[in-house]
PDB file of N, CA, C and O in Angstrom:
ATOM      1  N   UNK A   1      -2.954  11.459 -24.114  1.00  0.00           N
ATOM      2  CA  UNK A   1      -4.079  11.859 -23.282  1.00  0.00           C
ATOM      3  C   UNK A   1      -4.673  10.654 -22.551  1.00  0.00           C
ATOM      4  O   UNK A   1      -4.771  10.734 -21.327  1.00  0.00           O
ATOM      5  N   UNK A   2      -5.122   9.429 -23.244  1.00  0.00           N
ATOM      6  CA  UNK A   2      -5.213   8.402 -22.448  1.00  0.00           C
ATOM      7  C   UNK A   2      -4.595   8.005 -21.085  1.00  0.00           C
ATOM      8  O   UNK A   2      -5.239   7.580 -20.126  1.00  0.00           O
ATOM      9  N   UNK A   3      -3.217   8.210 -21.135  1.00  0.00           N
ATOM     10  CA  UNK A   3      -1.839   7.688 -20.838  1.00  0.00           C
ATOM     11  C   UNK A   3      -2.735   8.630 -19.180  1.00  0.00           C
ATOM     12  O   UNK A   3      -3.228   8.142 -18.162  1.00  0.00           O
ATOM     13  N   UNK A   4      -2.628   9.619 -19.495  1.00  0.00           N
ATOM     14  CA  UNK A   4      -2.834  10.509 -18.555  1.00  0.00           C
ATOM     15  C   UNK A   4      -4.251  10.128 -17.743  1.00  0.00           C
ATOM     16  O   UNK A   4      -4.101  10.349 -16.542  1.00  0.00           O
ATOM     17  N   UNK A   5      -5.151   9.784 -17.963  1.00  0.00           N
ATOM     18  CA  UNK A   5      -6.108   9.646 -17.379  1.00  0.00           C
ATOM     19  C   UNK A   5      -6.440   8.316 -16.748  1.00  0.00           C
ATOM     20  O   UNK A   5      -7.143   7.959 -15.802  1.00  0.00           O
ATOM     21  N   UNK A   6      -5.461   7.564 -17.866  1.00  0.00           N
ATOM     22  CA  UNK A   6      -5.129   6.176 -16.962  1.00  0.00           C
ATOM     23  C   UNK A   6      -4.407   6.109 -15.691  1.00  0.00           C
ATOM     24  O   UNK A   6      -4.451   5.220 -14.841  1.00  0.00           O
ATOM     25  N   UNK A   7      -3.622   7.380 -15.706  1.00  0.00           N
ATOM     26  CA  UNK A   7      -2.146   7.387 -14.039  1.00  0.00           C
ATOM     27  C   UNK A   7      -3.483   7.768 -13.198  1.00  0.00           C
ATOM     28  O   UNK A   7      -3.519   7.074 -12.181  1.00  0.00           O
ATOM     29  N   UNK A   8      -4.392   8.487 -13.277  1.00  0.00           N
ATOM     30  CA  UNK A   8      -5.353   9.306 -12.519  1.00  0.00           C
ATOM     31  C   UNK A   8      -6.060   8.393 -12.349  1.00  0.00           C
ATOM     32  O   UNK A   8      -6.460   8.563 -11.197  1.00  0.00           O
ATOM     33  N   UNK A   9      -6.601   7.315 -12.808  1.00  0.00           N
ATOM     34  CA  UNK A   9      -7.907   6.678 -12.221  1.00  0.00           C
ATOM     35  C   UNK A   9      -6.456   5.593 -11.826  1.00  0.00           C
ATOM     36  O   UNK A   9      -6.630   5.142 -10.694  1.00  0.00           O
ATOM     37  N   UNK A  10      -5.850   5.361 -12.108  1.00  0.00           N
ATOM     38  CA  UNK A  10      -5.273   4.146 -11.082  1.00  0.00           C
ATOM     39  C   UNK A  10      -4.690   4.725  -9.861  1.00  0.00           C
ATOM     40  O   UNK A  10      -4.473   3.869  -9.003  1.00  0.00           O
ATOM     41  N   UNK A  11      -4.398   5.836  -9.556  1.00  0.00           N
ATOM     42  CA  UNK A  11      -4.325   6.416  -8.458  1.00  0.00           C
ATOM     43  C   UNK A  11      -5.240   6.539  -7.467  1.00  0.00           C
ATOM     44  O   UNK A  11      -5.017   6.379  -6.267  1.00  0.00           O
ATOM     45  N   UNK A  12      -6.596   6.913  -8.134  1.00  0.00           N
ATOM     46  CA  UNK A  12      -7.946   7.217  -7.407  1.00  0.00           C
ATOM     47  C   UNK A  12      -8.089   5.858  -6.815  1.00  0.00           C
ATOM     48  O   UNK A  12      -8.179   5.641  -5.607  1.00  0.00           O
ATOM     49  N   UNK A  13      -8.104   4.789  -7.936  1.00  0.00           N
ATOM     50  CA  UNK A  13      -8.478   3.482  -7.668  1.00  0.00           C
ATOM     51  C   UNK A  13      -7.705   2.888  -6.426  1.00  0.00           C
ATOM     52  O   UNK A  13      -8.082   2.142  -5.523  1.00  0.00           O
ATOM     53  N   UNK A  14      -6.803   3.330  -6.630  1.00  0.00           N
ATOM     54  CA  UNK A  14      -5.776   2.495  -5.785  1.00  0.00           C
ATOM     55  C   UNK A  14      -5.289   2.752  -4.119  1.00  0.00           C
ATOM     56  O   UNK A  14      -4.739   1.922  -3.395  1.00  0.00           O
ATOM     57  N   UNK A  15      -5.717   4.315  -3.734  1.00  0.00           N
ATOM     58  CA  UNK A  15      -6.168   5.102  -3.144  1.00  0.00           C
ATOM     59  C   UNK A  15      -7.110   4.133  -1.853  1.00  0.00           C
ATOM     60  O   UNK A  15      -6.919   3.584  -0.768  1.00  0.00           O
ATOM     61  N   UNK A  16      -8.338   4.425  -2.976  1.00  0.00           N
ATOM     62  CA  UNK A  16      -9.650   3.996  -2.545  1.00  0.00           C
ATOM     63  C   UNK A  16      -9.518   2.421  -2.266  1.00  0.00           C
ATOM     64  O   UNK A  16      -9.714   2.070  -1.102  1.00  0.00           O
ATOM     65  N   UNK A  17      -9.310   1.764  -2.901  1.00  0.00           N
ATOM     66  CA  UNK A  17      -9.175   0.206  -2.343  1.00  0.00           C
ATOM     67  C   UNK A  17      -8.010   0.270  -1.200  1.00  0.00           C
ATOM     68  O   UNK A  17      -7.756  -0.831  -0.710  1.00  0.00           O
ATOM     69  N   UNK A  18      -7.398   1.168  -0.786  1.00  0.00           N
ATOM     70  CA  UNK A  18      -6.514   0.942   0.448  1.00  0.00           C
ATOM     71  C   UNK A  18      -7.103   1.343   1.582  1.00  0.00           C
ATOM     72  O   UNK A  18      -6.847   0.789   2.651  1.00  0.00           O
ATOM     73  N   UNK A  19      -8.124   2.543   1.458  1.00  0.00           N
ATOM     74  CA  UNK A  19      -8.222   3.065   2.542  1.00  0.00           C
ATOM     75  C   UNK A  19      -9.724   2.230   2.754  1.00  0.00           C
ATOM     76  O   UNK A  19     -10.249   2.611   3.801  1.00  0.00           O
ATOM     77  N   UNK A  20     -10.475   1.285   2.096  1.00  0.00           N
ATOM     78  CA  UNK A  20     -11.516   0.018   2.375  1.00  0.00           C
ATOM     79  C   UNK A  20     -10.975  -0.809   2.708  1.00  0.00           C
ATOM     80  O   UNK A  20     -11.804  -1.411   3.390  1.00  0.00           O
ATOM     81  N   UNK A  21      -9.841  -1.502   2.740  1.00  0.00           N
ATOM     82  CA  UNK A  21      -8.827  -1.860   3.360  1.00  0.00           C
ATOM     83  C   UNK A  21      -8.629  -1.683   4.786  1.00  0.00           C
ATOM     84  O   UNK A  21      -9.022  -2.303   5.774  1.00  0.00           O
ATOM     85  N   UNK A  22      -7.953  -0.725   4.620  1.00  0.00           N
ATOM     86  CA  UNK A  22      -7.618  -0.020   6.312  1.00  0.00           C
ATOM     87  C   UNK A  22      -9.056   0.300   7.085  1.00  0.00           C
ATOM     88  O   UNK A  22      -9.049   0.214   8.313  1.00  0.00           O
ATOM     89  N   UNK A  23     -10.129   0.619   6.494  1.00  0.00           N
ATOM     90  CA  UNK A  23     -11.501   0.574   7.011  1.00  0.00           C
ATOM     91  C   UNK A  23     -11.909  -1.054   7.642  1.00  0.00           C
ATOM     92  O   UNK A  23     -12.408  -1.569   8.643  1.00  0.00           O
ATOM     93  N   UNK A  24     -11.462  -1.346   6.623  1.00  0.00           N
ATOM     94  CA  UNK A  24     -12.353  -2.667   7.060  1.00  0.00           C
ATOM     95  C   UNK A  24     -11.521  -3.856   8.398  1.00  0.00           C
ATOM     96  O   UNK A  24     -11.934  -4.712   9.180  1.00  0.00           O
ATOM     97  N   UNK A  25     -10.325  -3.319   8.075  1.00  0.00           N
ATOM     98  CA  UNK A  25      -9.832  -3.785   9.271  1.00  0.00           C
ATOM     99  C   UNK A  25      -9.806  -3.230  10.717  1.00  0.00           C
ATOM    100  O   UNK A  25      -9.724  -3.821  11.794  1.00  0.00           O
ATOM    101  N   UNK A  26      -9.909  -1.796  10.384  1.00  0.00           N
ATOM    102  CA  UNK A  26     -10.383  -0.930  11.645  1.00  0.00           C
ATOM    103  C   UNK A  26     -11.563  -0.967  12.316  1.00  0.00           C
ATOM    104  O   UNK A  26     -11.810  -0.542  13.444  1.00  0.00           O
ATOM    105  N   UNK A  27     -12.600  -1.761  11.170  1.00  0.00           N
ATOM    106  CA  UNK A  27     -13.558  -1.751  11.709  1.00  0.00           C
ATOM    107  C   UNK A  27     -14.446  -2.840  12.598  1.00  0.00           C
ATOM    108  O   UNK A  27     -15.480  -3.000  13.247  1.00  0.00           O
ATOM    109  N   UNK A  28     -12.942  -3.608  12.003  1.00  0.00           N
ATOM    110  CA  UNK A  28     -13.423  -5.168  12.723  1.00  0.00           C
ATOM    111  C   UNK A  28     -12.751  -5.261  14.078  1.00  0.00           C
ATOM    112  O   UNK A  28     -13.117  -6.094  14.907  1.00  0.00           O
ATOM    113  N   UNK A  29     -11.556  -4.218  14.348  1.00  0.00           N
ATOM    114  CA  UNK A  29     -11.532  -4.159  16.082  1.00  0.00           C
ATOM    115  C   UNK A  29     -12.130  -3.269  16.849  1.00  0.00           C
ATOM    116  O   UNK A  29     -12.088  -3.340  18.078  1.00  0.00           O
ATOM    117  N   UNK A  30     -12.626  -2.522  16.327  1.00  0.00           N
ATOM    118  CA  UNK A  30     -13.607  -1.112  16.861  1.00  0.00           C
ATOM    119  C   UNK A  30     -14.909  -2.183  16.772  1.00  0.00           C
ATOM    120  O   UNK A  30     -15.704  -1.895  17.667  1.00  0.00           O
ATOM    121  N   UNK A  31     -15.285  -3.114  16.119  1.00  0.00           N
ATOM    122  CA  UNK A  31     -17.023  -3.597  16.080  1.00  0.00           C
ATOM    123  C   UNK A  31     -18.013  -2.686  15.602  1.00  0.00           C
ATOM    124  O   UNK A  31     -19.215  -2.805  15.840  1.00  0.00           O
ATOM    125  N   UNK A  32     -17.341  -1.504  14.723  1.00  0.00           N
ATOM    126  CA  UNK A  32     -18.276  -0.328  13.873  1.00  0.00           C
ATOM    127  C   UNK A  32     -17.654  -0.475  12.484  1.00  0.00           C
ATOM    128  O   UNK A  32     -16.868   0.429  12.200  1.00  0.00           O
ATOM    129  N   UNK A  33     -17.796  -1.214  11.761  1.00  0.00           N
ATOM    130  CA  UNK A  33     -17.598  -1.858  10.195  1.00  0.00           C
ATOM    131  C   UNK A  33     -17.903  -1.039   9.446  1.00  0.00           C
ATOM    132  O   UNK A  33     -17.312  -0.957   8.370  1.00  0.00           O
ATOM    133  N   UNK A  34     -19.047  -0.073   9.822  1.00  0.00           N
ATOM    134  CA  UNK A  34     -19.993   0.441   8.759  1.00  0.00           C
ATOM    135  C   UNK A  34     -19.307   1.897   8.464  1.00  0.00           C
ATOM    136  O   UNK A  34     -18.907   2.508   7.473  1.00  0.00           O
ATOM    137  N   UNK A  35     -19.375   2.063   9.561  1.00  0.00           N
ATOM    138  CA  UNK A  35     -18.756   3.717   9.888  1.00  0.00           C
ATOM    139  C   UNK A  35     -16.930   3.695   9.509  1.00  0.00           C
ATOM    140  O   UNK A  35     -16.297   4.577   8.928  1.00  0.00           O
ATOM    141  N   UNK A  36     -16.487   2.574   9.981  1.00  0.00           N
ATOM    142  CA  UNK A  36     -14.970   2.703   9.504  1.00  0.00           C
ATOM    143  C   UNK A  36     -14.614   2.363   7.982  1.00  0.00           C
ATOM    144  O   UNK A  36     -13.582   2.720   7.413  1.00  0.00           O
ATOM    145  N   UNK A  37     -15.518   1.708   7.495  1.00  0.00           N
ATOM    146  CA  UNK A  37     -15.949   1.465   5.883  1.00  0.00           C
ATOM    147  C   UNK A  37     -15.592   2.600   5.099  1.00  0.00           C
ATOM    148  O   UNK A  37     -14.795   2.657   4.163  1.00  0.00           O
ATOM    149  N   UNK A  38     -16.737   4.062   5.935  1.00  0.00           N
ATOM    150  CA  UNK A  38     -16.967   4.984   5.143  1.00  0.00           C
ATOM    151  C   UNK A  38     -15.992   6.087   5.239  1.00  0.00           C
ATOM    152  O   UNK A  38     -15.771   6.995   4.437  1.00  0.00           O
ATOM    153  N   UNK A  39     -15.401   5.801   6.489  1.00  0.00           N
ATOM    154  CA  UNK A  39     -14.277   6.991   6.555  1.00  0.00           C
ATOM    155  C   UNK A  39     -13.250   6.151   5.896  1.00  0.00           C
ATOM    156  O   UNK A  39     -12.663   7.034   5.270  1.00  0.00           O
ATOM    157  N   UNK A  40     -12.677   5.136   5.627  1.00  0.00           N
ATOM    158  CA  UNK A  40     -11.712   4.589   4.696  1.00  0.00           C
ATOM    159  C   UNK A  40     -12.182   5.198   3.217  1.00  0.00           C
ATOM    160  O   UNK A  40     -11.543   6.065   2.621  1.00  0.00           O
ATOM    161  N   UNK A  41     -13.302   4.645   2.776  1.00  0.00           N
ATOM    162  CA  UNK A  41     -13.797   5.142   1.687  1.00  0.00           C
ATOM    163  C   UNK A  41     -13.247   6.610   1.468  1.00  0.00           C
ATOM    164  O   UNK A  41     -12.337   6.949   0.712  1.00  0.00           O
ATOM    165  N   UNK A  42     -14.045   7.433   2.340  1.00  0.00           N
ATOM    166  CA  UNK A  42     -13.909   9.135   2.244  1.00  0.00           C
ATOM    167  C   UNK A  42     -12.238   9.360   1.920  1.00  0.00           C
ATOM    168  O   UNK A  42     -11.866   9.935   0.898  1.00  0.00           O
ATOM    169  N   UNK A  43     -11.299   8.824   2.935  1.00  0.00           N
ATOM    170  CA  UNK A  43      -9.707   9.136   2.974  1.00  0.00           C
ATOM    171  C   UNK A  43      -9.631   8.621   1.622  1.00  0.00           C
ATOM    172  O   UNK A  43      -9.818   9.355   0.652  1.00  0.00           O
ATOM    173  N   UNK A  44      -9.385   7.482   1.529  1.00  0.00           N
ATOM    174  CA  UNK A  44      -9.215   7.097  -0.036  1.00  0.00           C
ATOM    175  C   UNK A  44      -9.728   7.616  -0.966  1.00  0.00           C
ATOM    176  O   UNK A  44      -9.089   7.239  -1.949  1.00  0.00           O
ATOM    177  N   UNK A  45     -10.499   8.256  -1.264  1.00  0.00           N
ATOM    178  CA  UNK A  45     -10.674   9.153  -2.205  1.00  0.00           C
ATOM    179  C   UNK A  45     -10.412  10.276  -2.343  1.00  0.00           C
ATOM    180  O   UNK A  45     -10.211  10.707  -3.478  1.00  0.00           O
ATOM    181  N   UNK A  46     -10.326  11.190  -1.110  1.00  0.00           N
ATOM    182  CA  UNK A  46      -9.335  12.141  -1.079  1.00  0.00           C
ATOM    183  C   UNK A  46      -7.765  12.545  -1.422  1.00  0.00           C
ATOM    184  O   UNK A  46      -6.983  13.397  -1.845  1.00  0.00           O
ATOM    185  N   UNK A  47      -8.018  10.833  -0.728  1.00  0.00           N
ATOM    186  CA  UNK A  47      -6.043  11.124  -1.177  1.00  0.00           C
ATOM    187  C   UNK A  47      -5.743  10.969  -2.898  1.00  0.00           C
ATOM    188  O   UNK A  47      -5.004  11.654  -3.605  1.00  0.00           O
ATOM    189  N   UNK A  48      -6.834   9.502  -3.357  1.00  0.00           N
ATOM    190  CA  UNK A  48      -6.358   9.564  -4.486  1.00  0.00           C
ATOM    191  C   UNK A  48      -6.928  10.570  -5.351  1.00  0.00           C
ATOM    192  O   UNK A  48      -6.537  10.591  -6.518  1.00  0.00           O
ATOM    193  N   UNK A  49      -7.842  11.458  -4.941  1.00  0.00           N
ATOM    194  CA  UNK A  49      -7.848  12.923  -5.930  1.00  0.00           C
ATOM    195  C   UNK A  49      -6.454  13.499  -5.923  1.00  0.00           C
ATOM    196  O   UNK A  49      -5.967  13.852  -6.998  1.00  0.00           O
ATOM    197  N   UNK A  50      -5.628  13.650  -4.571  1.00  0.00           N
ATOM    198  CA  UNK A  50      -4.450  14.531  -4.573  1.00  0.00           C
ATOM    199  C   UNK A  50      -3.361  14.084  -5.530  1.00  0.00           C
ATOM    200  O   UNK A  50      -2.657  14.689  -6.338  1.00  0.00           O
ATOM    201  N   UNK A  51      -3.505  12.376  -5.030  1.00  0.00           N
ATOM    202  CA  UNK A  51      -2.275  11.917  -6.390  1.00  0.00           C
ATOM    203  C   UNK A  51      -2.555  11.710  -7.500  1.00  0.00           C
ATOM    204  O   UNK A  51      -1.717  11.630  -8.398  1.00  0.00           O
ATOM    205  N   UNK A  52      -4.068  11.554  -7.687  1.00  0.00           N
ATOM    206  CA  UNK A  52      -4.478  12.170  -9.205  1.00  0.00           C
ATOM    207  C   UNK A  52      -4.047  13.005  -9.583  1.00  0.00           C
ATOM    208  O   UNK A  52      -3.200  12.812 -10.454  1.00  0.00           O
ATOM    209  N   UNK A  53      -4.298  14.209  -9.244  1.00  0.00           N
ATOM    210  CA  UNK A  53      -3.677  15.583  -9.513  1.00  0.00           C
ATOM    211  C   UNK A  53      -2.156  15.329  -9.858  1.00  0.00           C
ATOM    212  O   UNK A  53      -1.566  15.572 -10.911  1.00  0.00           O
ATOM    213  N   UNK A  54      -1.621  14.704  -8.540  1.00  0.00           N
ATOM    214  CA  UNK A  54       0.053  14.695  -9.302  1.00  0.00           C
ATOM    215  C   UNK A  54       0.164  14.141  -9.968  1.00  0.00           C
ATOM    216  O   UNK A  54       0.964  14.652 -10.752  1.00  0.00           O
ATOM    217  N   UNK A  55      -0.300  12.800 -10.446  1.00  0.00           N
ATOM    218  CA  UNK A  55      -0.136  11.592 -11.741  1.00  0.00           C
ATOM    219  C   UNK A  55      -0.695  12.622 -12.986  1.00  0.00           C
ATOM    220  O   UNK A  55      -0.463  12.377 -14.169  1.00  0.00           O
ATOM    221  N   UNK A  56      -1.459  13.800 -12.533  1.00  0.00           N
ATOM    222  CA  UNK A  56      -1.869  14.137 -14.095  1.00  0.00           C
ATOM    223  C   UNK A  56      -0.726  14.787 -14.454  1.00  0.00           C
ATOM    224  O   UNK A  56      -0.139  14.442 -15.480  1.00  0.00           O
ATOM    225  N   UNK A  57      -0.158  16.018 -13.506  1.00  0.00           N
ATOM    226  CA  UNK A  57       0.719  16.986 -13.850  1.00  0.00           C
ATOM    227  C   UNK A  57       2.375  16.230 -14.507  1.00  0.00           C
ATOM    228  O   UNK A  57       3.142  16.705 -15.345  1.00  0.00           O
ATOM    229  N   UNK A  58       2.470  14.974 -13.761  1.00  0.00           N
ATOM    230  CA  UNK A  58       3.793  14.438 -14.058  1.00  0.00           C
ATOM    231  C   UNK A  58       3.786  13.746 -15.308  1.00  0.00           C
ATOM    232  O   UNK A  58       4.846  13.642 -15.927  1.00  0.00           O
ATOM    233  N   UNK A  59       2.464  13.139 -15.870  1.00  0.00           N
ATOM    234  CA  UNK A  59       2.010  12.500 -16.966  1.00  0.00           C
ATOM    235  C   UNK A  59       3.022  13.227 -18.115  1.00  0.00           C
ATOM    236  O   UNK A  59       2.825  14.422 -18.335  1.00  0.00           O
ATOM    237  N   UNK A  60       4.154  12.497 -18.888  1.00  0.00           N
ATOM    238  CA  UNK A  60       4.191  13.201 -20.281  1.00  0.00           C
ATOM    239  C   UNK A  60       3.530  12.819 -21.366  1.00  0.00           C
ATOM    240  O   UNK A  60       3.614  11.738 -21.949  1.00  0.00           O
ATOM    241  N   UNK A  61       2.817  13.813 -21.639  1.00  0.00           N
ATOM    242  CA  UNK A  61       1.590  14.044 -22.713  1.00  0.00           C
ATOM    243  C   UNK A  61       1.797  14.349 -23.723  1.00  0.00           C
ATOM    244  O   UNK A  61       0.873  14.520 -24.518  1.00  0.00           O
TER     245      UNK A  61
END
């Protein structure tokens, strides 16, 4: 059970630090940092809910 909730938050995690990433570089040629911040943020967490979801289901438990 651990095993499993560990694939899920390193997914979420990992997710989310990419798409602050891709924010923050988007936001430094657009000159709107703040706003491309938060839609990186938002994507990255979306996505890594989705591959959460798959890291849970593939998890053998």
């Amino acid at each position: 059970m651990i095993a499993l909730f560990t694939n899920v938050f390193a997914a979420i995690g990992t997710c989310v630090l990419v798409g602050l990433v891709g924010g923050l570089v988007y936001g430094l040629m657009t000159d709107d940092l703040v706003t491309s911040l938060g839609y990186g943020l938002g994507i990255g967490a979306a996505a890594g809910a989705v591959f959460g979801v798959i890291a849970a289901v593939r998890s053998e438990t």
